[in-house]
PDB file of N, CA, C and O in Angstrom:
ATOM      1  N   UNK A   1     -88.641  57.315 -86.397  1.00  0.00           N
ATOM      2  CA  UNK A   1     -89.852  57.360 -87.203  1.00  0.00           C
ATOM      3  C   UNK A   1     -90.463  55.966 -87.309  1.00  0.00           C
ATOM      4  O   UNK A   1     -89.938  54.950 -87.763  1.00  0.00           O
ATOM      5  N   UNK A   2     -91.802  56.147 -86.744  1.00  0.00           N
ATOM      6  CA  UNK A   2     -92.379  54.827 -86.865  1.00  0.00           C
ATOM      7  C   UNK A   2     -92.757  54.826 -88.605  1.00  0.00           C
ATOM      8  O   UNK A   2     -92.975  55.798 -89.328  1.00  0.00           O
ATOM      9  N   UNK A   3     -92.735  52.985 -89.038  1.00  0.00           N
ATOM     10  CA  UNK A   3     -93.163  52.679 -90.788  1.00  0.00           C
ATOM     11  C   UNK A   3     -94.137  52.255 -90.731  1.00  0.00           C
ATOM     12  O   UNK A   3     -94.432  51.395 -89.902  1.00  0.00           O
ATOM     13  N   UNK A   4     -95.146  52.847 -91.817  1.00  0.00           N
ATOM     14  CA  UNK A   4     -96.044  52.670 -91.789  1.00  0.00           C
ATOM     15  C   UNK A   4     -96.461  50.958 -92.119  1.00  0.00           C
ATOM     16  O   UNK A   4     -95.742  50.319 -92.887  1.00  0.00           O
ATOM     17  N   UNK A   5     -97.585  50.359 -91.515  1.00  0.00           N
ATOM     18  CA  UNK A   5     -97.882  48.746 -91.144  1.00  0.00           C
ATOM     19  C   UNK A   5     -97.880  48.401 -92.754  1.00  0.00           C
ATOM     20  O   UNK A   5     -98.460  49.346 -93.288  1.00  0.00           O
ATOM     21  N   UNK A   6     -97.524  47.566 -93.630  1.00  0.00           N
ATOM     22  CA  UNK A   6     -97.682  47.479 -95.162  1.00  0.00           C
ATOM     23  C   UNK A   6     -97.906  45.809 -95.354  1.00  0.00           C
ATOM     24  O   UNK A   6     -98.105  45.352 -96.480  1.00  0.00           O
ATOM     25  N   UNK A   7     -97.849  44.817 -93.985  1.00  0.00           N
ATOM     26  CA  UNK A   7     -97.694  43.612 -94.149  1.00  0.00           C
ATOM     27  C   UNK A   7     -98.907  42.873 -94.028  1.00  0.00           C
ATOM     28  O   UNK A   7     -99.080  41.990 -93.188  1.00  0.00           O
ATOM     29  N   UNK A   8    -100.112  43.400 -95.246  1.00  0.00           N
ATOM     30  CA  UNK A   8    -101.229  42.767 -95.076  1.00  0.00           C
ATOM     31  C   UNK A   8    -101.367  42.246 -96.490  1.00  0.00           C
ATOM     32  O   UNK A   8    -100.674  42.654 -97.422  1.00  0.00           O
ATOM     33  N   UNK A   9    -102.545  41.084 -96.620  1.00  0.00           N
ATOM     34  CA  UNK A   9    -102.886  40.945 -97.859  1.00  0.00           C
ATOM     35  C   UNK A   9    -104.204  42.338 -98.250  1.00  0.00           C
ATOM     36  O   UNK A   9    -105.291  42.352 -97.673  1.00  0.00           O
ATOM     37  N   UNK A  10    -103.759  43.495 -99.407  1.00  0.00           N
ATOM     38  CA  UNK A  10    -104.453  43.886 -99.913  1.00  0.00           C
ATOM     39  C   UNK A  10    -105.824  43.779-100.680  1.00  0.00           C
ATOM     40  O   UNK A  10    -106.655  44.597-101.076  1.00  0.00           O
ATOM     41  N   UNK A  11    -105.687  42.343-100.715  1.00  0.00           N
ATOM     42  CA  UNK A  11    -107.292  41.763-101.274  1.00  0.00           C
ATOM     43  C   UNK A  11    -108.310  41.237-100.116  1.00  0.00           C
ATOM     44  O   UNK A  11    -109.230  40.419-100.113  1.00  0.00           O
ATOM     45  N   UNK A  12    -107.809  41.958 -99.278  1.00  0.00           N
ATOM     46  CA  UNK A  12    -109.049  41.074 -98.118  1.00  0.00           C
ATOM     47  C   UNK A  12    -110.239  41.398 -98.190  1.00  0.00           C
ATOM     48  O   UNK A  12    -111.060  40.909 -97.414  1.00  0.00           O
ATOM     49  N   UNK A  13    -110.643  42.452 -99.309  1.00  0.00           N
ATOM     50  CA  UNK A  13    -112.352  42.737 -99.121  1.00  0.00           C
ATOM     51  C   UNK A  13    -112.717  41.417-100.204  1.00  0.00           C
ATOM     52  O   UNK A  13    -113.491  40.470-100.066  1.00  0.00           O
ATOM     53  N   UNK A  14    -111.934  41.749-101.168  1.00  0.00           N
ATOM     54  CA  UNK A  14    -112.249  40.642-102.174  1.00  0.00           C
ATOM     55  C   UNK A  14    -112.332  38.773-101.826  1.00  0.00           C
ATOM     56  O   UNK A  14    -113.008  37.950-102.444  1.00  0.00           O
ATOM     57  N   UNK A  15    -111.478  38.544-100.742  1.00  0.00           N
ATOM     58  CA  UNK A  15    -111.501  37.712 -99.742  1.00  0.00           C
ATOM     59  C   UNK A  15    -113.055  37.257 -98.884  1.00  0.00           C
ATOM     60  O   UNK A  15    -113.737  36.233 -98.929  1.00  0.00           O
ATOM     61  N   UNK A  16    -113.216  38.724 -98.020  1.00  0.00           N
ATOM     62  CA  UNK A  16    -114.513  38.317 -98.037  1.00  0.00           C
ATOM     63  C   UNK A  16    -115.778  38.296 -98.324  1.00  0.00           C
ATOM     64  O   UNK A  16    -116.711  38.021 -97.570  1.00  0.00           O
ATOM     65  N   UNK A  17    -115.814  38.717 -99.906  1.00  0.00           N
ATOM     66  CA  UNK A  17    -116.822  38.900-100.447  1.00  0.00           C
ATOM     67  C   UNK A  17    -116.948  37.202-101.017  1.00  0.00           C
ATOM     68  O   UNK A  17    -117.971  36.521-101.081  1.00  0.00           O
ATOM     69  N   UNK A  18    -115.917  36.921-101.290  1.00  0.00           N
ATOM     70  CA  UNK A  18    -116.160  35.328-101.931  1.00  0.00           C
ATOM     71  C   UNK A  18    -116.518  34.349-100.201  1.00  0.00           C
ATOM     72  O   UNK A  18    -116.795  33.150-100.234  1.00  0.00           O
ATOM     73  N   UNK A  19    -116.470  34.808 -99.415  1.00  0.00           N
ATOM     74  CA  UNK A  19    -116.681  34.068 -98.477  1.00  0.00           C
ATOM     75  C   UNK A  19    -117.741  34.385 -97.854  1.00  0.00           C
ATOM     76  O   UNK A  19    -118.052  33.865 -96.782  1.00  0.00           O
ATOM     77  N   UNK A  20    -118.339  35.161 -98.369  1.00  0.00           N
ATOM     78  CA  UNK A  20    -119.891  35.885 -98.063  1.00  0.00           C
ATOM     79  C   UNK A  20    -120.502  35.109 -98.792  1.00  0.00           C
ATOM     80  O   UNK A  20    -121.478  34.486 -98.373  1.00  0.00           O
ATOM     81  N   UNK A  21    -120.059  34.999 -99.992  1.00  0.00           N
ATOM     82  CA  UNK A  21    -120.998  34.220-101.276  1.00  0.00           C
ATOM     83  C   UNK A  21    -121.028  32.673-101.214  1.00  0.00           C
ATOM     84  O   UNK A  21    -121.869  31.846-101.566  1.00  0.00           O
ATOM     85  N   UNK A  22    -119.670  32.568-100.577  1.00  0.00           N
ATOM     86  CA  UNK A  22    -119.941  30.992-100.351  1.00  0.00           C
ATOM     87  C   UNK A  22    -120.596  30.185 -99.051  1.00  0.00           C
ATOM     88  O   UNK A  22    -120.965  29.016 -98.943  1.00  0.00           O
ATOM     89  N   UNK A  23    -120.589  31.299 -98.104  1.00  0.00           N
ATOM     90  CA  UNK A  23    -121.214  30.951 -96.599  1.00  0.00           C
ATOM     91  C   UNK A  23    -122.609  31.486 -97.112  1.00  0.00           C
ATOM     92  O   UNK A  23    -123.359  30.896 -96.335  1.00  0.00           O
ATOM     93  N   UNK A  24    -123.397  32.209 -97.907  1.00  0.00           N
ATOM     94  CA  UNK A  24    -124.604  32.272 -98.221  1.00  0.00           C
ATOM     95  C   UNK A  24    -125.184  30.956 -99.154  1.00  0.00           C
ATOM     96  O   UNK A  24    -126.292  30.438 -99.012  1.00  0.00           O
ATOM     97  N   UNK A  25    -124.181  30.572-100.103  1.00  0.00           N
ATOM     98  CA  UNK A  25    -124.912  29.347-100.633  1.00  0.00           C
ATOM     99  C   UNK A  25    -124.902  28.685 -99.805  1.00  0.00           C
ATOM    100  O   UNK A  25    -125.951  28.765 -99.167  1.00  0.00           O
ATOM    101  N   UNK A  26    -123.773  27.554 -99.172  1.00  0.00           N
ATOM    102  CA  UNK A  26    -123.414  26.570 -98.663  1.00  0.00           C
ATOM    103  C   UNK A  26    -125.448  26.664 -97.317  1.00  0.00           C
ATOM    104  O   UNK A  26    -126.230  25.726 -97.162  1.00  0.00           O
ATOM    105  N   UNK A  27    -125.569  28.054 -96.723  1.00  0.00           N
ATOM    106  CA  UNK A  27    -126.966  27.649 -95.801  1.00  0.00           C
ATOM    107  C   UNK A  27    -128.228  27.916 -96.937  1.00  0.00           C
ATOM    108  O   UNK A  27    -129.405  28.046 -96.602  1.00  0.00           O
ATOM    109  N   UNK A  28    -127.742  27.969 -98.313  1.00  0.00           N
ATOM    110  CA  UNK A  28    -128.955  27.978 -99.073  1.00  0.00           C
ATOM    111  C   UNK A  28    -129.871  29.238 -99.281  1.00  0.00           C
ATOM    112  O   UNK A  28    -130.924  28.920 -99.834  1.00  0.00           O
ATOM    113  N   UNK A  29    -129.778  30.469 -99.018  1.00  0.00           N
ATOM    114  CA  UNK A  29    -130.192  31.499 -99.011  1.00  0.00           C
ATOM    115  C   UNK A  29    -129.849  32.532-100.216  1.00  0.00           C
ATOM    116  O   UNK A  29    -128.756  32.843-100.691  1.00  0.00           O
ATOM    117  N   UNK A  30    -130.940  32.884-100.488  1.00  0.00           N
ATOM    118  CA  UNK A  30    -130.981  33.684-101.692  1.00  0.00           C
ATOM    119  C   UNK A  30    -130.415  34.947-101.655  1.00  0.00           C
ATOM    120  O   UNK A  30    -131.160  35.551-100.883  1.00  0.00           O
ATOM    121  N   UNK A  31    -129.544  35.724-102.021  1.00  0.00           N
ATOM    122  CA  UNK A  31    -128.968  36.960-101.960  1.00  0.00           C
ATOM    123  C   UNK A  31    -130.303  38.145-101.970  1.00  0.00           C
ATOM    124  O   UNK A  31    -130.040  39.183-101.364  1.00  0.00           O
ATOM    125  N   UNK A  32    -131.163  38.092-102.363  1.00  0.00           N
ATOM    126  CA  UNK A  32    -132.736  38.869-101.900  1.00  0.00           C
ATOM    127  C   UNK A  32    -132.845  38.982-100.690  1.00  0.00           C
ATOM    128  O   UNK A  32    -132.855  39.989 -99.981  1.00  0.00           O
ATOM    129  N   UNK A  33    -132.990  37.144-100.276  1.00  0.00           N
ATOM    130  CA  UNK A  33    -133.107  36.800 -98.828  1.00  0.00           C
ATOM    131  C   UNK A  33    -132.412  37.493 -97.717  1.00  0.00           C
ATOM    132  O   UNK A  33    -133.052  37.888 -96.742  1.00  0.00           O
ATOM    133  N   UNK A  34    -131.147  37.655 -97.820  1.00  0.00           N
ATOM    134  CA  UNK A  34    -129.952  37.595 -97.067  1.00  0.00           C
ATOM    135  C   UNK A  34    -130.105  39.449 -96.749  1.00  0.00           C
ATOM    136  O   UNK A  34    -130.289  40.152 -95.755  1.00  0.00           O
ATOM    137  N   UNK A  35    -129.904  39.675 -98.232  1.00  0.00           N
ATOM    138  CA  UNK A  35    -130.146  41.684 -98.043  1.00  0.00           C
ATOM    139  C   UNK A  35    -131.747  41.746 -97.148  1.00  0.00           C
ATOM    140  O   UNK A  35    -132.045  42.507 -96.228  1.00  0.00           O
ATOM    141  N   UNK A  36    -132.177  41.200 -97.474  1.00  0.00           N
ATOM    142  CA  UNK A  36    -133.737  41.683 -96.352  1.00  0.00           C
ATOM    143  C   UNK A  36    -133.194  41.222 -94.878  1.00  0.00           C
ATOM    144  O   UNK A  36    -133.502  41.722 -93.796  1.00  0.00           O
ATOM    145  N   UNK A  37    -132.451  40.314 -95.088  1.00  0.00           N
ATOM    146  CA  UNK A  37    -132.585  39.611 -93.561  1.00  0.00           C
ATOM    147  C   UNK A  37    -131.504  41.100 -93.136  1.00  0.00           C
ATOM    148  O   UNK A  37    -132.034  41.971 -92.447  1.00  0.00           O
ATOM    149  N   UNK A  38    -130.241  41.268 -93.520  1.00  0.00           N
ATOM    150  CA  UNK A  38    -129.445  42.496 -93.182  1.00  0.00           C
ATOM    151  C   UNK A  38    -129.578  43.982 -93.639  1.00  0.00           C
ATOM    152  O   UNK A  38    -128.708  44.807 -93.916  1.00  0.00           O
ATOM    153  N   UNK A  39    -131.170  44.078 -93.629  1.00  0.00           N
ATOM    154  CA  UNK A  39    -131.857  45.424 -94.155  1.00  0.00           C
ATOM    155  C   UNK A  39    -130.729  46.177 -94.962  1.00  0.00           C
ATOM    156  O   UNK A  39    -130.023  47.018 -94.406  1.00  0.00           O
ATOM    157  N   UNK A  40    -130.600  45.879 -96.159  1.00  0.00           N
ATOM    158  CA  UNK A  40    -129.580  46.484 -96.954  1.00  0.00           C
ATOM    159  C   UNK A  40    -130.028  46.032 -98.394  1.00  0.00           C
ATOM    160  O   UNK A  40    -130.916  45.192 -98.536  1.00  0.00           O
ATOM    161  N   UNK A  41    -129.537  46.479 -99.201  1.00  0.00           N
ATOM    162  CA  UNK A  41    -130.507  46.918-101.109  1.00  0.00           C
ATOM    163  C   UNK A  41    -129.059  45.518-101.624  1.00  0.00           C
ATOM    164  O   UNK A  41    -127.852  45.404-101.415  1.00  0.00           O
ATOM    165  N   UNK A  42    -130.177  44.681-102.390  1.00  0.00           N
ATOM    166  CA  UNK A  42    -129.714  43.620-102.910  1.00  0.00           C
ATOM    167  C   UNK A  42    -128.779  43.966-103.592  1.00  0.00           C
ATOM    168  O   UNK A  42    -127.923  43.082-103.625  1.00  0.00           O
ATOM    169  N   UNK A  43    -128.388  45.303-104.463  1.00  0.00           N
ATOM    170  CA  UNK A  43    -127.223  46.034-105.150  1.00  0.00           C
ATOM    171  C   UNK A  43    -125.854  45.512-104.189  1.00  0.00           C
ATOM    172  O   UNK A  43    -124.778  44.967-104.433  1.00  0.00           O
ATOM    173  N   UNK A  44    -126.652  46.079-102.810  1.00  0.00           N
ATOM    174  CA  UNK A  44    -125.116  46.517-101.918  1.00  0.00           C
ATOM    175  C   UNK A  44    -124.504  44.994-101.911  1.00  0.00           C
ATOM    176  O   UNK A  44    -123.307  44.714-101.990  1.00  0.00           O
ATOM    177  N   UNK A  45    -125.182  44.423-101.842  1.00  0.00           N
ATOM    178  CA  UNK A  45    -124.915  42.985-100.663  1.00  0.00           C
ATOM    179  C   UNK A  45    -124.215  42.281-102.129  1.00  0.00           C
ATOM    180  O   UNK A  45    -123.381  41.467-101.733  1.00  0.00           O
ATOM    181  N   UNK A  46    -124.240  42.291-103.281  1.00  0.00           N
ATOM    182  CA  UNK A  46    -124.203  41.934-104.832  1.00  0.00           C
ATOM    183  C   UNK A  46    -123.190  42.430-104.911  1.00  0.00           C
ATOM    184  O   UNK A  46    -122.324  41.646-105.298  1.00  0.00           O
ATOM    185  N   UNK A  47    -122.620  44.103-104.587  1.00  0.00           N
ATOM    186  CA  UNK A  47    -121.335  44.935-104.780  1.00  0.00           C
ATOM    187  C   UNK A  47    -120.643  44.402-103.534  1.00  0.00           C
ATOM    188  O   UNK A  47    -119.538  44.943-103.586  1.00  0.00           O
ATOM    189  N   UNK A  48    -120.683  43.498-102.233  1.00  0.00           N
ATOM    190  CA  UNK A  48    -119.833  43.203-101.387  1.00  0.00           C
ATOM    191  C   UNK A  48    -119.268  41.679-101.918  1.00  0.00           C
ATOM    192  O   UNK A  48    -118.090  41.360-101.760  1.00  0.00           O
ATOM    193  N   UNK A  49    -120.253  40.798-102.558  1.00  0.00           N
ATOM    194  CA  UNK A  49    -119.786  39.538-102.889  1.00  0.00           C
ATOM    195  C   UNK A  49    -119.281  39.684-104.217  1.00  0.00           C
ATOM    196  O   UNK A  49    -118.733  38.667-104.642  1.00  0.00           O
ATOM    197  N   UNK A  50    -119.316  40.768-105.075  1.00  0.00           N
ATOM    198  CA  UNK A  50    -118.569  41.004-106.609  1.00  0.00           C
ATOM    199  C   UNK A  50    -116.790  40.790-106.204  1.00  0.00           C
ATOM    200  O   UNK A  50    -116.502  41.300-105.121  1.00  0.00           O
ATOM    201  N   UNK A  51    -115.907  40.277-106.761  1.00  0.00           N
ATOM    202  CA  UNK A  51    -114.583  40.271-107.003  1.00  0.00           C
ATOM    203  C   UNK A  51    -113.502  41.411-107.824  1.00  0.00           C
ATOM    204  O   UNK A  51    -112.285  41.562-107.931  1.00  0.00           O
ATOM    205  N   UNK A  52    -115.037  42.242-108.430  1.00  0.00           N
ATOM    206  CA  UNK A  52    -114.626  42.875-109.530  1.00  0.00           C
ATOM    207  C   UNK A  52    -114.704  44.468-109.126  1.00  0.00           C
ATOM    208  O   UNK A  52    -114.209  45.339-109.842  1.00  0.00           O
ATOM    209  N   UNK A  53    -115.385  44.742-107.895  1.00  0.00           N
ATOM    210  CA  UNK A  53    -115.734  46.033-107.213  1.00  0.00           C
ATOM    211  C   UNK A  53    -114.490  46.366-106.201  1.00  0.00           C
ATOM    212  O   UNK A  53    -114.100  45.702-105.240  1.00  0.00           O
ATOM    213  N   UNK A  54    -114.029  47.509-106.679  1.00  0.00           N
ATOM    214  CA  UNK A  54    -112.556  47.414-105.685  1.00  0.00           C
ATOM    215  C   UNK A  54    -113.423  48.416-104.787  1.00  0.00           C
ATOM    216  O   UNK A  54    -112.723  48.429-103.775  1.00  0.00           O
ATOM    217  N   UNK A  55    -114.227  49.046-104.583  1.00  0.00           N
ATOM    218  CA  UNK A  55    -114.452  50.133-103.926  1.00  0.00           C
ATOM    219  C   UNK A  55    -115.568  49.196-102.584  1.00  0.00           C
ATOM    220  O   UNK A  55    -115.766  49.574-101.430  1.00  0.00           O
ATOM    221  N   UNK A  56    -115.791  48.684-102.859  1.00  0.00           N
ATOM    222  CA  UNK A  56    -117.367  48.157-102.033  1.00  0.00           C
ATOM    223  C   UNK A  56    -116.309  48.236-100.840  1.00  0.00           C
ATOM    224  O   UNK A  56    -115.078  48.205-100.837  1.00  0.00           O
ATOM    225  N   UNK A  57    -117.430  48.371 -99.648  1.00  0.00           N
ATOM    226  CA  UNK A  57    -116.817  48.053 -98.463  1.00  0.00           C
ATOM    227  C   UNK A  57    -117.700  47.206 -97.365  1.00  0.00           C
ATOM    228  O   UNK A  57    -118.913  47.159 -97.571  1.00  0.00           O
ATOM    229  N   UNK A  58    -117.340  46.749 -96.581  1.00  0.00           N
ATOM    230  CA  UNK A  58    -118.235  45.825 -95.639  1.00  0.00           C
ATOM    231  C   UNK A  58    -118.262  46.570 -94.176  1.00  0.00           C
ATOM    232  O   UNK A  58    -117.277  46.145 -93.572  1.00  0.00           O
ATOM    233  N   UNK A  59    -118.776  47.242 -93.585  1.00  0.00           N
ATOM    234  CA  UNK A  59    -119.017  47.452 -91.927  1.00  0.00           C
ATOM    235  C   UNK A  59    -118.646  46.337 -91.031  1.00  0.00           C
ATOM    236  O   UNK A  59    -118.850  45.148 -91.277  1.00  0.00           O
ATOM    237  N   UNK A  60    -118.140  46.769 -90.076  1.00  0.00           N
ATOM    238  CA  UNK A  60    -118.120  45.670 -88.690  1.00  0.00           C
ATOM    239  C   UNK A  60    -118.918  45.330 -88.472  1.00  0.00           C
ATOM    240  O   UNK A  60    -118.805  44.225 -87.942  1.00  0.00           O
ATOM    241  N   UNK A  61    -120.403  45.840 -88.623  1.00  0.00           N
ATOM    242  CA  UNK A  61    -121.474  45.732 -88.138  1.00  0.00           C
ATOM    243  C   UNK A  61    -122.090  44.703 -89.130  1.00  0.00           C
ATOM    244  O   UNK A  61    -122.792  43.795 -88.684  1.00  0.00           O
ATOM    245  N   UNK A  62    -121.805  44.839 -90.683  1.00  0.00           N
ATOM    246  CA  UNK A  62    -122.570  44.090 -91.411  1.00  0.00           C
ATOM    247  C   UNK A  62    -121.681  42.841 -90.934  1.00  0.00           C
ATOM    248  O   UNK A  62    -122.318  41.888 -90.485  1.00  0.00           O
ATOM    249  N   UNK A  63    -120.680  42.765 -90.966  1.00  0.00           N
ATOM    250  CA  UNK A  63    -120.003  41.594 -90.548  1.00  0.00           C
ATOM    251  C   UNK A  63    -120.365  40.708 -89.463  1.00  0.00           C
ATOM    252  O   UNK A  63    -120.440  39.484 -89.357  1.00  0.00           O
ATOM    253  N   UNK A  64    -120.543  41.567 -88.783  1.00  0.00           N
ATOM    254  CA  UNK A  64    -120.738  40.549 -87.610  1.00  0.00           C
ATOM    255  C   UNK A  64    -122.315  39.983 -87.391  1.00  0.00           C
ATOM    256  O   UNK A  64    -122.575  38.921 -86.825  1.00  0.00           O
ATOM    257  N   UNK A  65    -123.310  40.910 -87.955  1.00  0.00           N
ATOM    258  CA  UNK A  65    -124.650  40.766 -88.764  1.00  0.00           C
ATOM    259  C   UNK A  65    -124.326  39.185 -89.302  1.00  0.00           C
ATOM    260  O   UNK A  65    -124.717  38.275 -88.570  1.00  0.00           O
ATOM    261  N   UNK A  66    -123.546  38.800 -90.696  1.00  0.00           N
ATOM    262  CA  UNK A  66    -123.455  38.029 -91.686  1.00  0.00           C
ATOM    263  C   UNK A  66    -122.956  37.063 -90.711  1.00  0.00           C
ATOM    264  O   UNK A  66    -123.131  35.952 -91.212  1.00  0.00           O
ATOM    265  N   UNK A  67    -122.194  36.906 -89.081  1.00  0.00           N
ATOM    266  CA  UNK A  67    -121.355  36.174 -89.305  1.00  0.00           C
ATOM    267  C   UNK A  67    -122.417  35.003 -88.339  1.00  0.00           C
ATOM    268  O   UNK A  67    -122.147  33.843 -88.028  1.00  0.00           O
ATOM    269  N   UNK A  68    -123.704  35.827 -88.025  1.00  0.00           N
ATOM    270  CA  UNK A  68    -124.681  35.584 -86.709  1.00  0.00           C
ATOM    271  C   UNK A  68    -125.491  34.250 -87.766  1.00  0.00           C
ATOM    272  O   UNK A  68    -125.576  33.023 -87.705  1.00  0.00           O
ATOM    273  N   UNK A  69    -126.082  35.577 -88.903  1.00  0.00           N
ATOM    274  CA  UNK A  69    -127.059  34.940 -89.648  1.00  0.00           C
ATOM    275  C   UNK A  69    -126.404  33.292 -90.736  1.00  0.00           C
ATOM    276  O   UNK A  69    -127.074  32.370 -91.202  1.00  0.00           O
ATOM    277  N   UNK A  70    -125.212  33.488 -90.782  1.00  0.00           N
ATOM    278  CA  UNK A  70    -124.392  32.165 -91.979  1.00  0.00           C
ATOM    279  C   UNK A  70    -124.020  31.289 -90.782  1.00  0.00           C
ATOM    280  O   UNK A  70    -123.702  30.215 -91.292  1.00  0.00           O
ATOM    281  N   UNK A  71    -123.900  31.191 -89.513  1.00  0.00           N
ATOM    282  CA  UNK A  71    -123.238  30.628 -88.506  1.00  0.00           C
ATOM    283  C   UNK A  71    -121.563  30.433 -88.542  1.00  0.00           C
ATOM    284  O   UNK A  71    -120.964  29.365 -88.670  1.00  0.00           O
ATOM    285  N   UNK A  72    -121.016  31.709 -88.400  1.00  0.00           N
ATOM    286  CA  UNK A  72    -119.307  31.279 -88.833  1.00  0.00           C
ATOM    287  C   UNK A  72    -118.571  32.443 -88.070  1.00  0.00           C
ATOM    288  O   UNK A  72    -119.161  33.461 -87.710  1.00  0.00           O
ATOM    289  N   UNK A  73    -117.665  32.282 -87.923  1.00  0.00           N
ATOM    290  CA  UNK A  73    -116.724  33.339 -86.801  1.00  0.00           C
ATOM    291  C   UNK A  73    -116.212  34.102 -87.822  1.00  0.00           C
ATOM    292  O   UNK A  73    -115.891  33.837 -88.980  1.00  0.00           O
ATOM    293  N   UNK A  74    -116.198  35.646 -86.796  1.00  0.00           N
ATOM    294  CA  UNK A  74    -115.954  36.592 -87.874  1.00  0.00           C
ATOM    295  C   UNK A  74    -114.596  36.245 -88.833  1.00  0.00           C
ATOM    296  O   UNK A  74    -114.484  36.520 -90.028  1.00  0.00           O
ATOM    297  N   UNK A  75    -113.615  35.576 -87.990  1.00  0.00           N
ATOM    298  CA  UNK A  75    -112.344  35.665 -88.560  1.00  0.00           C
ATOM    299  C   UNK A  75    -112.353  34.562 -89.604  1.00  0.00           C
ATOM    300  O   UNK A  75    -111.267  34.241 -90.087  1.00  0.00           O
ATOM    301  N   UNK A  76    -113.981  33.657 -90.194  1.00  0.00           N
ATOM    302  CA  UNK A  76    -113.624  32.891 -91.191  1.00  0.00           C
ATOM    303  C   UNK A  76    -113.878  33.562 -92.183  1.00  0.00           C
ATOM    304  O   UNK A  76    -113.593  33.073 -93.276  1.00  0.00           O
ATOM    305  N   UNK A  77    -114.494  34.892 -92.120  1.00  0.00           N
ATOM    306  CA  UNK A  77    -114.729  35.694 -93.566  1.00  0.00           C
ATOM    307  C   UNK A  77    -113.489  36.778 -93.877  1.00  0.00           C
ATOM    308  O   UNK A  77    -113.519  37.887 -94.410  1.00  0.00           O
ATOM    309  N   UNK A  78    -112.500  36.073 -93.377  1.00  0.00           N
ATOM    310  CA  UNK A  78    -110.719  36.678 -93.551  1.00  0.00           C
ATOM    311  C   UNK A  78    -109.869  35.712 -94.158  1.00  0.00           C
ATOM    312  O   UNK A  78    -108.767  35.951 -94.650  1.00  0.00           O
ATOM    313  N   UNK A  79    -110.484  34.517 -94.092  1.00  0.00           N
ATOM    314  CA  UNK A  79    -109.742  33.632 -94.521  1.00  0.00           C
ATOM    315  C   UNK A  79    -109.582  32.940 -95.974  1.00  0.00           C
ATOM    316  O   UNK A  79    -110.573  32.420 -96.488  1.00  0.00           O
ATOM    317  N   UNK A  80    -108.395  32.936 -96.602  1.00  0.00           N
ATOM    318  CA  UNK A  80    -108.806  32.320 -98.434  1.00  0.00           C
ATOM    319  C   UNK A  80    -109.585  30.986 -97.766  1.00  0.00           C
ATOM    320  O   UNK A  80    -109.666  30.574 -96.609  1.00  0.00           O
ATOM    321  N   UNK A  81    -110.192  30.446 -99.225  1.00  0.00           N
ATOM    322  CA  UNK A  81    -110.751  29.622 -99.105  1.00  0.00           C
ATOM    323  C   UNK A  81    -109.947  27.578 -98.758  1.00  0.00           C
ATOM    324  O   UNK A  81    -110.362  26.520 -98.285  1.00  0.00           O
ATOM    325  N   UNK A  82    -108.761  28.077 -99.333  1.00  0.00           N
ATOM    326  CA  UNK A  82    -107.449  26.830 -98.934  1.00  0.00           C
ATOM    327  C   UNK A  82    -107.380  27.161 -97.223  1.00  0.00           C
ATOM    328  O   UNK A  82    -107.974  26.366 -96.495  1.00  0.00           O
ATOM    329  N   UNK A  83    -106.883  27.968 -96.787  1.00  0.00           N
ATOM    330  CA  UNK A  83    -106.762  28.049 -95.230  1.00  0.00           C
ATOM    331  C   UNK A  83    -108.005  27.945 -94.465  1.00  0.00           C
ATOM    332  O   UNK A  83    -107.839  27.566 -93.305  1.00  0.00           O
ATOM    333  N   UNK A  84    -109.239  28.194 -94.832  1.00  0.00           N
ATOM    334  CA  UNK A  84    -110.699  27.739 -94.381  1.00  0.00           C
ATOM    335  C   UNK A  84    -110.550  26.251 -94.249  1.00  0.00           C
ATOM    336  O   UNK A  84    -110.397  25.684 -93.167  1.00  0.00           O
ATOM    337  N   UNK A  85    -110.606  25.625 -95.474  1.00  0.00           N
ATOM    338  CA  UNK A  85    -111.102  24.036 -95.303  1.00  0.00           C
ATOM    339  C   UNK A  85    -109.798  23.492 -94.735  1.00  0.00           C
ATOM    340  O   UNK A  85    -109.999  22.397 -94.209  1.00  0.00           O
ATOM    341  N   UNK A  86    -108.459  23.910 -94.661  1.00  0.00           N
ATOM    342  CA  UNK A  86    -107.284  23.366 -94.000  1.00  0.00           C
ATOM    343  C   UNK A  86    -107.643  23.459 -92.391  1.00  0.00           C
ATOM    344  O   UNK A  86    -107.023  22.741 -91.607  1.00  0.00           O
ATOM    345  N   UNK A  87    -108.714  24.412 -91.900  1.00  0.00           N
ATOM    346  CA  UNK A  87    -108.529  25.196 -90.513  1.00  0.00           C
ATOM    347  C   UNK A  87    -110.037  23.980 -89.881  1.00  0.00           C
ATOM    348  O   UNK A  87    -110.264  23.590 -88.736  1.00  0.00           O
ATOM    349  N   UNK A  88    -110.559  23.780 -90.782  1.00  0.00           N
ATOM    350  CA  UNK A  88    -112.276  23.016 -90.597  1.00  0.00           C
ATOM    351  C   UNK A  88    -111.331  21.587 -90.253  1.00  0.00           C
ATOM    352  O   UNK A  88    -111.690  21.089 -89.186  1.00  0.00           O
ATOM    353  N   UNK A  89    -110.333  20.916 -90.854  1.00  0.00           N
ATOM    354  CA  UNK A  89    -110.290  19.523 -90.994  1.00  0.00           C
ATOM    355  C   UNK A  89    -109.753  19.179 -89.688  1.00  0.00           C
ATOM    356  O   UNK A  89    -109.554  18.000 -89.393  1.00  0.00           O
TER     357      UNK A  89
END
C-alpha cells in the first residue's frame, strides 16, 4: 500500500498570499491596479493576499499571470519570506 504524500508545509497558500502582497508593493502597484491588470474582482485578489482566508485559492494560471506581471519565478511565491532574501543574497 502506497502512503499517502503528508510531507508538505500546509500553509503554502498563506505563504503565497504574503508574497503576492509583498511582490505587489515592493513594484508599487495598487491592489485595484494589479486585479485589473489580472482581470479578476479586487475582493478575489484581497481574499488571495488575506492570511486569515483558509479557503481562497490561487490558479496556475493566476500564478504564473502574477509571476510575469511582479517579475519573479514562480517558485519565489513558495517561498517564506527568510528563505527568499537567504536565496536573493
Amino acid at each position: 500500500m502506497i502512503e499517502p504524500f503528508t510531507n508538505y508545509d500546509k500553509n503554502f497558500r498563506n505563504i503565497i498570499g504574503k508574497n503576492v502582497k509583498r511582490y505587489r508593493k515592493e513594484k508599487n502597484i495598487r491592489l485595484m491596479e494589479l486585479a485589473e491588470m489580472l482581470e479578476v474582482s479586487p475582493e478575489y485578489l484581497k481574499r488571495i493576499e488575506s492570511p486569515s482566508d483558509n479557503k481562497k485559492n490561487c490558479s496556475l494560471t493566476l500564478l504564473y499571470k502574477l509571476s510575469l506581471i511582479l517579475d519573479k519565478k514562480l517558485d519565489d511565491f513558495l517561498l517564506e519570506e527568510e528563505k527568499t532574501l537567504t536565496k536573493n543574497k
